[in-house]
C-alpha positions in Angstrom: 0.3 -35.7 -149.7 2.4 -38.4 -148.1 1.4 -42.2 -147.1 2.0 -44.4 -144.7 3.2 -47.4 -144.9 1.4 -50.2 -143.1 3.5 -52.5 -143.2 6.7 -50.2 -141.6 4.6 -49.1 -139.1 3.8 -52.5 -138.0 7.5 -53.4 -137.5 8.0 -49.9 -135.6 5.9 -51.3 -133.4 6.6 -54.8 -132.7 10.3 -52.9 -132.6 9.0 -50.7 -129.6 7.3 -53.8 -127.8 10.6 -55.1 -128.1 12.6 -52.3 -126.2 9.7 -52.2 -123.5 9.7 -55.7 -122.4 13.8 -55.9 -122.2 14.1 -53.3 -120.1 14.9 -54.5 -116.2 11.5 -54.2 -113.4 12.3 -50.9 -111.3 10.4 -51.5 -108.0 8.6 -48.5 -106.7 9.6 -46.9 -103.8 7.3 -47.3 -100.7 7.2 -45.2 -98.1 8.3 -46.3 -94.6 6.7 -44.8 -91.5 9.2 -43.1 -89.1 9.7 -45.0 -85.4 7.2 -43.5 -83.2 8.8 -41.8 -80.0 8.7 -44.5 -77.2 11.9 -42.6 -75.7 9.4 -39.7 -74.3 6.7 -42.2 -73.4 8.6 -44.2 -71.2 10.0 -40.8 -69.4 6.7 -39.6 -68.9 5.3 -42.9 -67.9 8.7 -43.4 -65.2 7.7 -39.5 -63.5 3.9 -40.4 -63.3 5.1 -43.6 -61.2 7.7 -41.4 -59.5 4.6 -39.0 -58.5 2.3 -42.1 -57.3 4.8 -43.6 -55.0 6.8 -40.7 -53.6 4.1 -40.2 -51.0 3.4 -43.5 -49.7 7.1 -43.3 -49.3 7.0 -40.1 -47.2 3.9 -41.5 -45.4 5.7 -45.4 -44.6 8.6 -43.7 -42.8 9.3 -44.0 -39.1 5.9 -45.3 -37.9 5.3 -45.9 -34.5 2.2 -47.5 -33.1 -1.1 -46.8 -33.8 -3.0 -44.3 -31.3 -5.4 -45.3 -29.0 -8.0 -43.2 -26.2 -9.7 -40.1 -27.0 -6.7 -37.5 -26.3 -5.3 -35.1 -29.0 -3.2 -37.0 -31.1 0.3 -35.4 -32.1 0.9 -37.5 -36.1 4.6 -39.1 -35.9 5.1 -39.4 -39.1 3.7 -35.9 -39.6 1.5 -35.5 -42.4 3.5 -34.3 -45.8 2.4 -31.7 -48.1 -0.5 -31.5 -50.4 -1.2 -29.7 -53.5 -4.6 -30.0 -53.7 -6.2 -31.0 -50.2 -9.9 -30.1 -49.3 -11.0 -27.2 -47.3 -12.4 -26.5 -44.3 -15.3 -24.4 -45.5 -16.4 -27.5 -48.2 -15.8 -30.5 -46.4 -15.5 -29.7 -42.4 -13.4 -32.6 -40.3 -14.3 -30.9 -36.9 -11.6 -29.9 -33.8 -8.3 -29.3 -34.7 -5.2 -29.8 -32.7 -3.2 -27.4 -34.3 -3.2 -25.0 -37.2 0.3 -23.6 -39.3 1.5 -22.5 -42.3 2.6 -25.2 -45.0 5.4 -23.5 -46.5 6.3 -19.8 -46.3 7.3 -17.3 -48.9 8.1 -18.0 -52.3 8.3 -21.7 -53.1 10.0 -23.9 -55.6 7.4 -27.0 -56.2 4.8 -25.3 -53.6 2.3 -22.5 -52.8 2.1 -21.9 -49.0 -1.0 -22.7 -47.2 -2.8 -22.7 -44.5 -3.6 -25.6 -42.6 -5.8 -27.3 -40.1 -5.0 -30.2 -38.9 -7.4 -33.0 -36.8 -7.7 -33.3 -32.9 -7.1 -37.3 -33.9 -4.3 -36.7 -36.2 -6.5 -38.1 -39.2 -7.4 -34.8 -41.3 -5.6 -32.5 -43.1 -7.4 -29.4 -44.4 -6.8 -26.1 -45.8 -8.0 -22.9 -44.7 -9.3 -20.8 -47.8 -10.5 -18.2 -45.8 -6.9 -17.2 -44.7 -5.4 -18.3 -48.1 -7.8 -15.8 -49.5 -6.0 -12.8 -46.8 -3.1 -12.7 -48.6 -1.2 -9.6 -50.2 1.4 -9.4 -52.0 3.7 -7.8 -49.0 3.1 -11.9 -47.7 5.0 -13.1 -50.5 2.4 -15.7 -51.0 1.5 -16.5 -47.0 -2.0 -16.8 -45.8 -3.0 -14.6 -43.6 -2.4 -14.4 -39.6 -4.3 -17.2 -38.3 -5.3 -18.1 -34.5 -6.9 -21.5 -33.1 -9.1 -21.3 -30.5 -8.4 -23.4 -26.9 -11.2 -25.9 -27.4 -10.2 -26.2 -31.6 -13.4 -25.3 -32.8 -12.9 -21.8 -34.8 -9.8 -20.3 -36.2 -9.8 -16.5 -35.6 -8.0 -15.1 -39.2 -6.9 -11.6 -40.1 -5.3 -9.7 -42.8 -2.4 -7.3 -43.4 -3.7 -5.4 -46.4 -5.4 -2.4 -44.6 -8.7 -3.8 -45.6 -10.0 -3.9 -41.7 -10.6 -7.8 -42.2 -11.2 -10.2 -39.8 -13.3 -13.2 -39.9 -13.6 -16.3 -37.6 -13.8 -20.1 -39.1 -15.9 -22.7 -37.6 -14.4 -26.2 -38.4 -17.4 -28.2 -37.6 -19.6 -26.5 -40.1 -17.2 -24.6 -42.2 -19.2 -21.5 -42.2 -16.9 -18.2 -42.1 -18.1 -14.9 -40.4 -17.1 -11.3 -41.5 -16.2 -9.0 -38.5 -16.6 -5.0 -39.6 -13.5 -3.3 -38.4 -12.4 0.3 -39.6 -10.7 0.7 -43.4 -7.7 1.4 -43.4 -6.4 -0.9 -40.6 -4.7 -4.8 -40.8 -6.2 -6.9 -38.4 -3.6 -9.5 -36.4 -5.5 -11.9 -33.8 -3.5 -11.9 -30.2 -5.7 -14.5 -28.1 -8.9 -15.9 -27.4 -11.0 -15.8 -24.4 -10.3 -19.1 -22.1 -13.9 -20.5 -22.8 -13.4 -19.9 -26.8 -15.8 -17.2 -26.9 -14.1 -14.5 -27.9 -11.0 -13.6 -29.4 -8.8 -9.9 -29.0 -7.4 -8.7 -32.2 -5.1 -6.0 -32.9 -5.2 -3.5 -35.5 -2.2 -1.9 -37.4 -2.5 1.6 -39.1 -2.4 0.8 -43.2 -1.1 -2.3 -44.5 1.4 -4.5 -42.4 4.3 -6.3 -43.6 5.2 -9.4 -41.8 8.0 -9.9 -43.5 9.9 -6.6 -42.4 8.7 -6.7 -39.1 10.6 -10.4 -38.6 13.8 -8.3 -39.7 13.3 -5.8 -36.7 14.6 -6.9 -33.3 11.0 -5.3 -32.0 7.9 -7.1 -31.6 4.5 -5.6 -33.0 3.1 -3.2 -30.5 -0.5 -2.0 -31.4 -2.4 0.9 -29.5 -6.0 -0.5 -31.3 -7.2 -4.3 -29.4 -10.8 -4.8 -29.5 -12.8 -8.2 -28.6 -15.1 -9.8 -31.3 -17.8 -11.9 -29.4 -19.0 -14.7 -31.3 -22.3 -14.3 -29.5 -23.1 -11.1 -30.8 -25.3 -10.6 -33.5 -24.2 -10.9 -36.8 -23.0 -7.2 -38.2 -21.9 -6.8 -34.8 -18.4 -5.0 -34.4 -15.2 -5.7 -31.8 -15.5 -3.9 -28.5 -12.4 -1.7 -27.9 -10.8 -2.6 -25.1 -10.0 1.3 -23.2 -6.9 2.7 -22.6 -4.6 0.2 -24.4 -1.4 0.8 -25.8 1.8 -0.6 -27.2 0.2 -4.1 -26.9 2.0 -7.1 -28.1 0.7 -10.3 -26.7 -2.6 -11.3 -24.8 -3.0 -14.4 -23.2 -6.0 -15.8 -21.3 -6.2 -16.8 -17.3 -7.8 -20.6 -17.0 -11.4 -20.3 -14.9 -12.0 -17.2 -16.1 -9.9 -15.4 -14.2 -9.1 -12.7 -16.4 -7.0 -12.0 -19.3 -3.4 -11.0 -19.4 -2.4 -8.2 -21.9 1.2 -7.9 -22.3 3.1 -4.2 -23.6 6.1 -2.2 -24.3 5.8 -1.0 -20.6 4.8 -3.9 -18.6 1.8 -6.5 -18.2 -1.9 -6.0 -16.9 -4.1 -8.5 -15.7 -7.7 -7.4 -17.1 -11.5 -8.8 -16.5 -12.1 -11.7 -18.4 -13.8 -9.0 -21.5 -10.9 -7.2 -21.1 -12.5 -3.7 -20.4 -11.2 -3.5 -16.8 -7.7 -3.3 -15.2 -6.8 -5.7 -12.1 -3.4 -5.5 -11.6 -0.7 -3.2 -13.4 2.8 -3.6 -13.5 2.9 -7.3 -13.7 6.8 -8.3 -14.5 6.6 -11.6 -17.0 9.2 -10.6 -19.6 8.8 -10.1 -23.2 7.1 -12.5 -26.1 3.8 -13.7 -24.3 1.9 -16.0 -26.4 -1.6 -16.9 -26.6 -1.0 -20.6 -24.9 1.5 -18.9 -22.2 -0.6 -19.6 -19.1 -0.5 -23.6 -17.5 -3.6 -25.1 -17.2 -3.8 -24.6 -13.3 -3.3 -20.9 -13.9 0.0 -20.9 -11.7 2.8 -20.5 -14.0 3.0 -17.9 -17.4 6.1 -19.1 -20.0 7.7 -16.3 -22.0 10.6 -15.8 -24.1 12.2 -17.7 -27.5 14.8 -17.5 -28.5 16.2 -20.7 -27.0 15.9 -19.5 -23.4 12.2 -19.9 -21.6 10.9 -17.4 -18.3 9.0 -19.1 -16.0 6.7 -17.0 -13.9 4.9 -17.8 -10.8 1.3 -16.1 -10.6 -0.7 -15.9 -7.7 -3.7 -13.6 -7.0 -2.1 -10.9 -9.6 1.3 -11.3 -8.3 4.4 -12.5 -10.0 6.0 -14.4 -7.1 9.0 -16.1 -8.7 11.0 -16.0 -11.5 13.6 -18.6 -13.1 15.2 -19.2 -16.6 15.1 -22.7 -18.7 18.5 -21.8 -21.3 17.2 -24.8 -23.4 20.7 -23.5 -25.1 22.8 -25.5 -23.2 20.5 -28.7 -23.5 22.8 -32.0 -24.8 22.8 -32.4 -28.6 20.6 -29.1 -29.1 23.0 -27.1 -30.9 21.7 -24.8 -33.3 18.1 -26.3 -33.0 17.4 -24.6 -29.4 19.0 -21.1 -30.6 14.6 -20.8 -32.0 12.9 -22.6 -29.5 9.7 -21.1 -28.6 6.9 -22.0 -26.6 3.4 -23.6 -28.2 1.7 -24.2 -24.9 1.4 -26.8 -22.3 1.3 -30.5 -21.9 0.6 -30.7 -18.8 0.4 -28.4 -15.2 4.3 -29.0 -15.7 5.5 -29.6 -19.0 5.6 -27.2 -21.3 5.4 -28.2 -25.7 7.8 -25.7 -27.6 8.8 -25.7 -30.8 12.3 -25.5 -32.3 13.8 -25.4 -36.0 16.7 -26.6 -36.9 18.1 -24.8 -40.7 18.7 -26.9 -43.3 19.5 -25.3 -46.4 16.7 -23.3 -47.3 14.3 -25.3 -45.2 13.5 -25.4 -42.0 13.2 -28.8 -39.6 10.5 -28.5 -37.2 11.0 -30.3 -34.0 8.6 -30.7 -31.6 9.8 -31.0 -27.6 8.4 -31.7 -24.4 10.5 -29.9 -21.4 10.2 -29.9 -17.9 8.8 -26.5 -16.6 11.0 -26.9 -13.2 14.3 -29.0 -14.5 14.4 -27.7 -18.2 15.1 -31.4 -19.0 14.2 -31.8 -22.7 12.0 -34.7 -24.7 12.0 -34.9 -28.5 8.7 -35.9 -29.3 8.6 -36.0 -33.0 10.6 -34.1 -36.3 8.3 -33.0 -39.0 10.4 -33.1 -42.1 10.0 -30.6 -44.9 9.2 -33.0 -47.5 10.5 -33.5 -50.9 8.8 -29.9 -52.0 10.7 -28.5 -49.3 7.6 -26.8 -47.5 8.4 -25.4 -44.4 5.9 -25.8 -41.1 5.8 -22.2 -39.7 3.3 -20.0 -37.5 1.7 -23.1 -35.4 -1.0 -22.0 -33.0 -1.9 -25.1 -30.6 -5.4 -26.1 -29.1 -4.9 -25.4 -25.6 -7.6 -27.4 -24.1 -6.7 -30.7 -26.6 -3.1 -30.2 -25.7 -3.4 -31.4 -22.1 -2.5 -35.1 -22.2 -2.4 -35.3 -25.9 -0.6 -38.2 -27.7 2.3 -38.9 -29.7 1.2 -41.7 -32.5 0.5 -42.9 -35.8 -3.0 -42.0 -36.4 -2.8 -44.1 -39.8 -3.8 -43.0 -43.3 -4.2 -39.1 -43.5 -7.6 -37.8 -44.8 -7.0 -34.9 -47.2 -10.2 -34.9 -48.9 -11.9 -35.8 -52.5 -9.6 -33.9 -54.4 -6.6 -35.6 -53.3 -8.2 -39.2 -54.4 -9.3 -38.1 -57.5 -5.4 -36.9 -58.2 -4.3 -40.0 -57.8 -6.7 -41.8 -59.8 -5.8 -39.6 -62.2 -2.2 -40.3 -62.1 -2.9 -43.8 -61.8 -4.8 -43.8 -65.3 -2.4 -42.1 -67.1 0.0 -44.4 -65.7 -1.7 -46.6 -67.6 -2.9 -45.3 -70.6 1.3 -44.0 -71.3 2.2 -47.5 -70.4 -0.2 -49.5 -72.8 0.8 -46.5 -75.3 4.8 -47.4 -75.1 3.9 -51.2 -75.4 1.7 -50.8 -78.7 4.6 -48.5 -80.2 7.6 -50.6 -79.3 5.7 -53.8 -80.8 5.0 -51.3 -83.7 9.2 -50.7 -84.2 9.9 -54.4 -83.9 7.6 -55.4 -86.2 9.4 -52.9 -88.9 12.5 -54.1 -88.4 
């Protein structure tokens, strides 16, 4: 058995205490946080600002005085595109002056829509009811919509064979169902003069708009009945009788009848439609609802940059002339799609005209003499940054007469257009306060 020796172990210690306290202080390593990203902050924080101040850009732009009286008021600058503006049927803003389509077919940015917009130029809503009618051979459009003269109800149908029509009130926002046959797509061709009532065609199966705009031919339809918002609720259109090839009706003023236009010719019918007056009446192609002048006398046809005026008395065309809006000064390719919206007055007639640029369309909005052809620009509604197009516009005849040009001022387009601001606005904010805290964060690291 061995022993140990105290007094060696001793010195192996003191030996080892030795080693210990010569050997040089290693600091530990300590672990450094990495730089937080401020990069990706301050991009985010730059596009939110981007997104708060592109529209009052669009919206500062060209302003002309503010309106004044109690006419229809014509928005110069027009109102831009929204994402998310109210709707009609949850928060009503009363008579419109016009309704269209807010872009058309498949976007970039955008989803089209289909909008109302405010006798005074002020509000700017969407219509669900006709965003809710589209199919897919729409690409994405609302269905076919129609504003009544006094622009109280928009008449709306749809091409998907359903037999859908329904009629919009914007004061209230309340939406009626019409029953029409299955099977059929429903396309609104006019109201009545006094509002009343509106003629819609139906189409055999579903109908796409899309290939009917590549055809040279209009669309003819041998099924026109009149929905009569009086009638009781469940109530179906009346067929008008004997009807066929149909493609335009447009009301007399004073309830002088209704003019149905066809493949064959034009009749001048009882104000319901259901009996014929006159036959044979010569007014040309392309009558639209707003064709008649407010005194009755004169009926505008045509597009295509070159206008027919007719002369109507007592169901007799009496004269005929030709406004080639072609050859106006500086028109160029802007006229070659002029068309008319309705009337300004007994003698000036509002058409519309687009002028192609790129993959957007210009929309221009002129006044021209109905007996020179002499041409006003009124106002340009510009596509916008997203590029929406303004396409299908249907006028207000009765708010048309003497209506305005002007700035109406700030545009309403509802709650949810507030709330997305204030949104952006916040995280504006919060992204900005974030960047500071982490740049302080890197300097003090350094």
């Amino acid at each position: 058995m061995s022993r140990t020796n105290p007094q060696q172990s001793e010195r192996a210690v003191r030996a080892l205490q030795g080693l210990l306290h010569d050997l040089p202080d290693v600091p530990l390593p300590v672990r450094r946080r990495g730089r937080p990203p401020v990069g990706p902050l301050l991009v985010a924080a730059a596009v939110t600002l981007v997104l708060l101040l592109l529209p009052l850009h669009v919206a500062e732009r060209d302003r002309s005085p503010a309106a004044t009286g109690t006419h229809a008021v014509l928005p110069d600058p027009f109102p831009a595109y929204a994402h998310v503006p109210a709707t009609v049927e949850r928060l009503p803003a009363g008579p419109a002056s016009m309704v269209f389509t807010h872009g058309s077919g498949v976007e970039f940015l955008d989803h089209p829509q289909a909008i109302a917009l405010g006798a005074d130029g002020t509000s700017y809503r969407r219509l669900d009811t006709a965003d809710d009618a589209s199919v897919p051979s729409d690409q994405g459009d609302p269905g076919p919509i129609l504003l009544s003269p006094d622009g109280r109800t928009v008449a709306v149908g749809g091409r998907g064979g359903e037999g859908d029509l329904f009629t919009v009130s914007l004061e209230d926002g309340s939406v009626r169902t019409w029953p029409l046959p299955e099977g059929r797509s429903s396309v609104p061709l006019g109201w009545s003069a006094d509002s009343q009532s509106v003629f819609v065609g139906l189409v055999e199966g579903v109908y796409d708009r899309y290939a009917g705009l590549s055809s040279a031919s209009q669309l003819a339809v041998d099924d026109v009945r009149r929905a009569d918002l009086s009638a009781a609720e469940g109530t179906g259109p009346t067929p008008l009788p004997d009807v066929s090839s149909v493609t335009g009706v447009a009301p007399l003023p004073y309830g002088e009848g209704v003019l149905v236009a066809g493949t064959a010719g034009t009749e001048l019918r009882s104000p319901d439609g259901m009996r014929v007056v006159a036959k044979d009446l010569d007014l040309g192609p392309d009558l639209g609802p707003a064709a008649v002048s407010p005194d009755g006398r004169s009926v505008v046809t045509g597009s295509r940059g070159e206008l027919r005026v007719n002369t109507l008395a007592d169901g007799t065309v009496t004269s005929t002339y030709y406004l080639d809006l072609r050859a106006t000064e500086g028109s160029n390719e802007v006229a070659l799609t002029a068309e008319p919206l309705g009337w300004l007055g007994e003698d000036r007639i509002l058409v519309s005209a687009y002028q192609e640029a790129g993959s957007t369309n210009r929309l221009h909005l002129w006044s021209v003499d109905a007996g020179t052809g002499s041409t006003t620009e009124l106002l340009v509604a510009e596509p916008g940054w997203t590029g929406a197009s303004i396409v299908e516009v249907s006028i207000a005849a009765d708010l048309l007469d003497g209506a305005e040009v002007s700035d109406p001022g700030p545009i309403d387009r509802g709650r949810a257009g507030l709330a997305l601001r204030a949104a952006l606005l916040l995280a504006l904010v919060v992204l900005t306060v974030r960047a500071a805290m982490q740049l302080r964060s890197v300097r003090r690291d350094r």
